[in-house]
N, C-alpha and C positions, 0 to 999 in steps of 0.2 A: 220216728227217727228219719234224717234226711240221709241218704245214700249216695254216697259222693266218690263217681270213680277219675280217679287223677291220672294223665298214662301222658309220661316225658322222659327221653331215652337221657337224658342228663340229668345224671344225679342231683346235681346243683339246684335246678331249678324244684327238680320233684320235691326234695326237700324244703327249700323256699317253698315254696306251694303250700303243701302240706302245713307249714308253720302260719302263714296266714286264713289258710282254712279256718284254723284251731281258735286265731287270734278273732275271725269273724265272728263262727260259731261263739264265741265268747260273750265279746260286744254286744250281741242281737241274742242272745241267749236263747239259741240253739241247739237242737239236739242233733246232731249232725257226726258222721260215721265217714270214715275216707278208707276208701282202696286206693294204694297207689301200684302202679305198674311202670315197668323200666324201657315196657315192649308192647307194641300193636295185637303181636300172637296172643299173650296169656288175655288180655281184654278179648279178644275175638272168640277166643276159645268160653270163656263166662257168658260172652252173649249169645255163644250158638246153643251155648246149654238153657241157657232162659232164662238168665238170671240179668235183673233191670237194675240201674240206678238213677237216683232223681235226678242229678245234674252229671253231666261230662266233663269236664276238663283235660281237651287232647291238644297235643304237642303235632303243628303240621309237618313239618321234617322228621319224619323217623325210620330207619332202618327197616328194609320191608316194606308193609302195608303201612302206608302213610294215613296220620290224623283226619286226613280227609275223607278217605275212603273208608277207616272206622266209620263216620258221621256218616259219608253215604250208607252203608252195611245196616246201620242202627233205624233209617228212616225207612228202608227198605224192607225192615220188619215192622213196619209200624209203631215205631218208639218216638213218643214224641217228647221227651224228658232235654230241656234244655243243654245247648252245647257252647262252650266257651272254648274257642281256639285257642293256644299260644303258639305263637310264632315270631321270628324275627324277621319278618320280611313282610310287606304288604300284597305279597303279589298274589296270594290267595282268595285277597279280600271277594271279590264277587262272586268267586265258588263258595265263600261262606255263606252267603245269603239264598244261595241253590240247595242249601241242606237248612236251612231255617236256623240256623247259629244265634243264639243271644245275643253274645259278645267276640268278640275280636282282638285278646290282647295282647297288643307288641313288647316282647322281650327288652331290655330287663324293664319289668310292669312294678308299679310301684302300689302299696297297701294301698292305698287311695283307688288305684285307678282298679285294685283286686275287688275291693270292696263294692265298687259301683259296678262293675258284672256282675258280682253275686247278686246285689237287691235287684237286678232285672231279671235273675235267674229265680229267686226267690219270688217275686212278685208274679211270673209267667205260671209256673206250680201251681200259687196260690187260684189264679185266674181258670187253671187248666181244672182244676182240683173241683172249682163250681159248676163243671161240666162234668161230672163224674158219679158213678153211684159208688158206696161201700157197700159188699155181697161177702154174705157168709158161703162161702169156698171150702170144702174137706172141712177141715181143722180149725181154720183160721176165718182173716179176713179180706179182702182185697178190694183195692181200688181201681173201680174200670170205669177209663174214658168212655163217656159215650158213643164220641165219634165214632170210636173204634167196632159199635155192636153194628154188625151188616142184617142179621137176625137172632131173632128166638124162635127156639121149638121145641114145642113138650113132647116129654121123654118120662111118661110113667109120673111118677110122684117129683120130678126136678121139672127144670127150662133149662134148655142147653143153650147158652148163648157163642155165637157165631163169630169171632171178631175177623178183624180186615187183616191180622195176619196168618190167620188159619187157625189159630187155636182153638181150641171148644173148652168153654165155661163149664160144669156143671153144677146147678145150682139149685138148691133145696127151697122151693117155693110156687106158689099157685101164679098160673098165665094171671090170673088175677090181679094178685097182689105185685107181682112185677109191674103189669103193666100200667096201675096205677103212680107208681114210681117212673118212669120211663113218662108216659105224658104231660108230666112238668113239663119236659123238654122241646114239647112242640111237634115232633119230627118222627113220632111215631104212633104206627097205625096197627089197629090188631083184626089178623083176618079169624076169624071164626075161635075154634077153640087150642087153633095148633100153634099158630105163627103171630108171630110180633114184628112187623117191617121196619129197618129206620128209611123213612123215604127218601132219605140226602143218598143210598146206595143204591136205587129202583133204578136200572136203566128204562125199560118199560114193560107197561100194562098190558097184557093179551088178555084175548079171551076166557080164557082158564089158566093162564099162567102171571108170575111175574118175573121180569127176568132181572137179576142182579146185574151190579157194574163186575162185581168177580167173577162171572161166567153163570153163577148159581142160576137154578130156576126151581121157582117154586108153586106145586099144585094148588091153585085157589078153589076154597067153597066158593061153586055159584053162585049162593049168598052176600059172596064177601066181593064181587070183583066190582061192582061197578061203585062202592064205598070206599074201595081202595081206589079207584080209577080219579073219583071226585076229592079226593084227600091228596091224591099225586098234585093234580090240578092245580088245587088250589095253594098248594103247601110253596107251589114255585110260582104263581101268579097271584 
């Protein structure tokens, strides 16, 4: 199901919204879920507790913490789930494209021009989504962007993975068998029996260490450094 948060301080529109949501979800047959919010707070308050949704839909005038500084807040924690501004004013326009915004649509927006944000919102998901693994998690399932893995490190019978916004995975499987999945991808290297690097976050190679772009460092087997040193290498040349 697509997870869709809608946040517009006017009634009007949130409702309109919400009504072509449904009509899309429809048309393109959809399985598609919307939170609507009246306020920047109760959405700020869902994201600080962890809770993601697939697309945004924020209102840039509102009362408070304005649409845009939701969208900075969201990229800031590493959310990278498409954002569709509405506004009546274009004056935002180029700060939208500083927070990586989809779409852009000016008030009163009509089905048509609703629908054609969504398929760029939909199609970016689908895009992001082939850069992703599904990981059995506790209970369930989840989907984690690659981008987002800075490392792995085994932890007993799991891989705990690392993401870029601090969280820790923990995940029930062999350095193995992860890292056979994670190699598709190109961009990652495995040092000995502990660690799994994604190289796009290596600042660099020492002697015995590697140092992360997030401050991390990590103890390398002697074994492993100069395999990682030739794998940085090459992965950027």
């Amino acid at each position: 199901m697509l997870k869709i948060a809608i946040c517009d301080d006017e009634q009007q529109y949130l409702d309109n919204t919400c009504a072509m949501l449904q009509s899309y979800a429809q048309a393109h047959r959809l399985d598609a879920a919307a939170d609507a919010f009246t306020g920047s707070s109760a959405l700020l308050d869902r994201i600080e507790a962890g809770e993601r949704h697939d697309v945004y839909l924020l209102d840039i005038y509102m009362p408070g913490v304005s649409g845009m500084s939701v969208a900075t807040e969201l990229r800031s924690r590493g959310v990278h789930s498409p954002i569709i501004f509405l506004t009546s004013s274009t004056e935002h326009a180029l700060e939208a494209f500083g927070v990586d915004a989809t779409h852009y649509l000016l008030k009163p927006y009509t089905q048509q021009s609703f629908f054609a944000a969504m398929d760029k919102a939909v199609q970016s998901i689908t895009a992001h989504t082939e850069e992703s693994l599904v990981l059995k998690i506790g209970g369930g399932y989840q989907n984690v962007s690659v981008a987002d893995i800075i490392y792995c490190e085994a932890a007993d019978n799991h891989q705990c993975l690392h993401l870029q916004d601090g969280t820790e995975l923990l995940v029930r499987i062999t350095a193995g068998e992860l890292y056979d999945q994670l190699a598709a991808f190109g961009c990652f290297y495995r040092c000995g029996r502990a660690y799994i690097l994604n190289l796009n976050h290596i600042k660099k190679v020492g002697t015995a260490t590697a140092l992360l772009k997030n401050g991390a460092e990590i103890q390398l087997p002697r074994s492993a450094v100069s395999g990682l040193r030739n794998a940085f290498f090459d992965h950027f040349n």
